[in-house]
C-alpha positions, 0 to 999 in steps of 0.5 A, spaced: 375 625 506 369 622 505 373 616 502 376 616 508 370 615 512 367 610 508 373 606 509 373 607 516 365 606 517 367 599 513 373 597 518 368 598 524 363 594 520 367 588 520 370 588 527 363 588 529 360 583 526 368 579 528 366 581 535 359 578 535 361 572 531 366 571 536 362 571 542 357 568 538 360 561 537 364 561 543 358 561 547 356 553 543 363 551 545 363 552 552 356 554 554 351 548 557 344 549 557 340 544 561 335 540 558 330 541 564 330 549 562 323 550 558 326 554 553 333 553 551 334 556 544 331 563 549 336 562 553 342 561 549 340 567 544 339 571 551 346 569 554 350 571 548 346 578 548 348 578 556 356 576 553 356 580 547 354 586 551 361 584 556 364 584 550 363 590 548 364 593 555 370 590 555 372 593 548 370 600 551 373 600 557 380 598 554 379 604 549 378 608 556 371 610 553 367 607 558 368 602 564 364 595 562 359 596 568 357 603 565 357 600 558 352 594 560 348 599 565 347 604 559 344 599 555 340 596 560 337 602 562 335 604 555 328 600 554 322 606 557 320 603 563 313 600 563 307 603 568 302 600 572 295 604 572 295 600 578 301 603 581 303 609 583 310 611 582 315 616 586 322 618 584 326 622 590 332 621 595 333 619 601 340 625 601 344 623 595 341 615 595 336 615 589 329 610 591 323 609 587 317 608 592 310 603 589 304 604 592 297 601 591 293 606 587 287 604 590 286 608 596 285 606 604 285 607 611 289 600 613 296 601 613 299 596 609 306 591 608 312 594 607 317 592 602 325 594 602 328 592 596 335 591 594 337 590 586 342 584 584 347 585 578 354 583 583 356 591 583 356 590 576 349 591 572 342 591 575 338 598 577 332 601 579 330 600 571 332 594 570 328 592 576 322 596 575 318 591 573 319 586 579 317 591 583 311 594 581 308 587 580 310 586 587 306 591 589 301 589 586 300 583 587 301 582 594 297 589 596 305 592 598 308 598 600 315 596 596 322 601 595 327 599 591 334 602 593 339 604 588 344 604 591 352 606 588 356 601 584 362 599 580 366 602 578 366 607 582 363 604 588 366 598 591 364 593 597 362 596 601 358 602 599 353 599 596 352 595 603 352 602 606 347 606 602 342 600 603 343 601 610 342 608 611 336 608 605 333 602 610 334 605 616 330 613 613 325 609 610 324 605 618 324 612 621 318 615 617 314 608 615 307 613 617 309 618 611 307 612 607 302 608 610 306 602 612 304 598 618 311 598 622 311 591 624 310 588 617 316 590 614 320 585 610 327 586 607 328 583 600 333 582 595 336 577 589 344 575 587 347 581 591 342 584 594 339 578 596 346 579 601 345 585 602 337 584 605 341 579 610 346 584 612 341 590 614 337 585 617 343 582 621 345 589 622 338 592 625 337 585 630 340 590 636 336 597 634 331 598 639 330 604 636 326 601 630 320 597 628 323 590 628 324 587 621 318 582 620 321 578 615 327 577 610 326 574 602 332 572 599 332 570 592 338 565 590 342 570 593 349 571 594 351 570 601 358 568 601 364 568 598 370 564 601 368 557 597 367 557 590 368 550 590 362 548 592 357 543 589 353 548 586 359 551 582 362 545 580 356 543 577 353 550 574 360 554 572 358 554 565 351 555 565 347 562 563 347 567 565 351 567 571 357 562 570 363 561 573 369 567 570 363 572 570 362 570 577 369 570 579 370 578 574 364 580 579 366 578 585 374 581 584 370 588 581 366 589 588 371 586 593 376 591 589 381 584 589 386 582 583 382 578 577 388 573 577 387 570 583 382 567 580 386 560 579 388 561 586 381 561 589 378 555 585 384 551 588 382 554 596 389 557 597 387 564 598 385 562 605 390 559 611 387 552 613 385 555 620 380 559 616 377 552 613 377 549 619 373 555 623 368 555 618 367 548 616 361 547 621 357 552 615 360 552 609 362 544 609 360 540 604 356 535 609 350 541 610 348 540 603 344 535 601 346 529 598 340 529 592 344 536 590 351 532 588 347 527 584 349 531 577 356 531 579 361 532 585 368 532 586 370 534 594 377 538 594 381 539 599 384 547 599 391 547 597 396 551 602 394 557 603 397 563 598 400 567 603 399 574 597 392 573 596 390 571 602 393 578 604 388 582 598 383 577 598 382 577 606 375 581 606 371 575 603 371 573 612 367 581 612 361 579 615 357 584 611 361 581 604 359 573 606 354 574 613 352 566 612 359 566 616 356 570 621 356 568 629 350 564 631 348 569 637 346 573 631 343 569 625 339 566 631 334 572 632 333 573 625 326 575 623 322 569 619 325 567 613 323 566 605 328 563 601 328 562 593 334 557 590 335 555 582 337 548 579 342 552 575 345 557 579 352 557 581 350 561 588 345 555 588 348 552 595 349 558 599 341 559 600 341 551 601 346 553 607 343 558 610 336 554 610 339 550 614 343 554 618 337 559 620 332 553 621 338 550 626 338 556 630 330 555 630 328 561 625 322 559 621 324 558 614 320 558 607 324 555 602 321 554 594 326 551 590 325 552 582 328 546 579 327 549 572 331 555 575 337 559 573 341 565 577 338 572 574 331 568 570 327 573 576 328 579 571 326 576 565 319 577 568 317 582 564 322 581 557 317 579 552 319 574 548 326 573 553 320 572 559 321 564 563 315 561 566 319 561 572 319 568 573 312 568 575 313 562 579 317 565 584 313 571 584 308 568 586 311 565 591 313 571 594 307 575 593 304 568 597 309 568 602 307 576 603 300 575 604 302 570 610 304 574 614 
């Protein structure tokens, strides 16, 4: 028997150092990493951690241990959380939808800011753990009442649950902001990658309750904001660069929208949308509306195919507001709050804050943009990861704790 388990023990060893050697060597062949990135050995090592833990993920969910996303969340949510003697943190519930509350430690009678926050990880990775960090930072350092959402996920959760649950989780905070010492006209709703879109659908969903305190300001860090074009300047130009390149990308955005990943062909080429759909949308999404120094690196103008009439059936909900809400009607978009907006070079979403920025200051809505040009998607969350920890993190906190502190 123990013959047997060595053996096995041994088969299990080489298929492990097969996996990681694998992942490992095709991340030389395919991945870029810019020359503008301070660090370049930290990220390469930093995005085959990130690969080799899809890989596995992937490995599991075909032995039906576990789905990819439980796997990658399980492992990101292993390090003990690190506290801030400065903060004050609080575990409980808004009915079944779990909330960490951050507050200033030091006590007074003035109320404070109050920040509502959504975590990324496209519906696939990402937490209340992941995030702490960014949050208690947050709190402290822009003097703030902040609340981070965790809402439900992949796979169990698909679009639009995650949108809901951060909805219902807003609108209790809102509702009770005296229990916490928050000033009800200063609160701001925040969010990266897919909660960055999700900060802008729960303010274009509250533009019209009367019944609660106005949203102050919305923060949008390098947030995904649309889904119908993945052609645009910042896709071409990025698709292979950590930690959010294009077949990622395109895996999470099948997973949360709950759409075969084989229309992925489909979508590069613009076929998953009729011609009516391009030519209604163009206004906002064309490639006109961004400016001309963001195609230096590269740009090629495609026209979209004739539209795949079965994708365009299952691939339709990306025309869903609460999926794309830069695609919303200008009578709402116009009365959204002030607005602060933080882009990467090196992202593939990079161009849908450059839209929006220019659909909100279009509409007259004050906008606050900071672009990182050393940036890439997900590099926010590096901020408190030791040796995988980017200069850039910090700049864009500082940026936000600035704009907070201009309010």
């Amino acid at each position: 028997m123990w013959v047997l388990a060595l053996i096995f023990l041994a088969a299990a060893c080489v298929f492990s150092l097969g996996v990681t050697l694998w992942v490992i060597c095709s991340q030389f062949f395919v991945v870029h990493i810019p020359a503008a990135v301070g660090h370049p050995v930290k990220l390469r090592v930093l995005h085959c951690i990130s690969q080799l833990l899809v890989t596995w993920g992937m490995i599991f969910e075909k032995l039906r241990i576990c789905s990819t996303p439980q796997f990658i969340r399980f492992v990101h949510d292993l390090p003990p959380l690190k506290y801030d003697p400065d903060v004050v943190v609080t575990d409980f519930r808004f009915g079944t939808i779990p909330v960490k509350l951050y507050q200033p430690k030091a006590s007074t009678c003035t109320l404070k800011p109050g920040i509502v926050y959504y975590h990324g990880g496209g519906g696939a990775m990402g937490s209340l753990k992941t995030h702490h960090g960014i949050c208690s930072r947050l709190c402290k350092e822009s003097d703030s009442v902040v609340l981070a959402v965790g809402y439900r996920q992949l796979p169990k959760h698909k679009f639009p649950v995650p949108v809901r649950d951060c909805l219902v989780a807003t609108v209790h905070f809102l509702k009770s902001l005296d229990a916490y010492g928050v000033d009800p006209a200063r609160v701001v709703v925040c969010g990266d990658s897919l909660g960055g879109g999700i900060a802008t659908v729960v303010c274009q969903k509250l533009v019209d309750r009367p019944d609660l305190p106005r949203i102050r300001a919305q923060i949008l860090i390098y947030a995904s904001l649309q889904a119908l074009d993945l052609q645009t300047p910042s896709f071409q130009q990025n698709k292979n660069i950590p930690l959010l390149n294009w077949s990622f990308g395109c895996y999470c955005f099948s997973q949360y929208l709950d759409f075969s990943s084989s229309w992925q062909e489909v979508i590069m080429k613009g076929a998953h949308l009729p011609a009516k759909v391009w030519e209604k949308y163009r206004k906002w999404l064309g490639p006109e509306n961004i400016p001309e120094r963001f195609k230096k690196r590269g740009y090629r103008p495609m026209a979209p195919e004739p539209v795949n009439e079965a994708a365009y059936l299952e691939v339709s909900v990306v025309l869903d507001v609460m999926c794309s809400p830069l695609i919303a009607e200008d009578d709402v978009v116009s009365q959204l709050p002030e607005t602060c907006i933080v882009s990467c070079e090196y992202d593939v979403l990079r161009d849908d804050s450059l839209l929006y920025k220019k659909r909100l200051e279009d509409l007259g809505v004050p906008v606050t943009w900071r672009h990182m040009k050393d940036g890439f998607h997900g590099v926010l969350s590096t901020i408190d990861m030791s040796f995988f920890h980017f200069p850039c993190s910090t700049g864009i906190l500082n940026a936000l704790v600035h704009f907070m502190k201009g309010l």
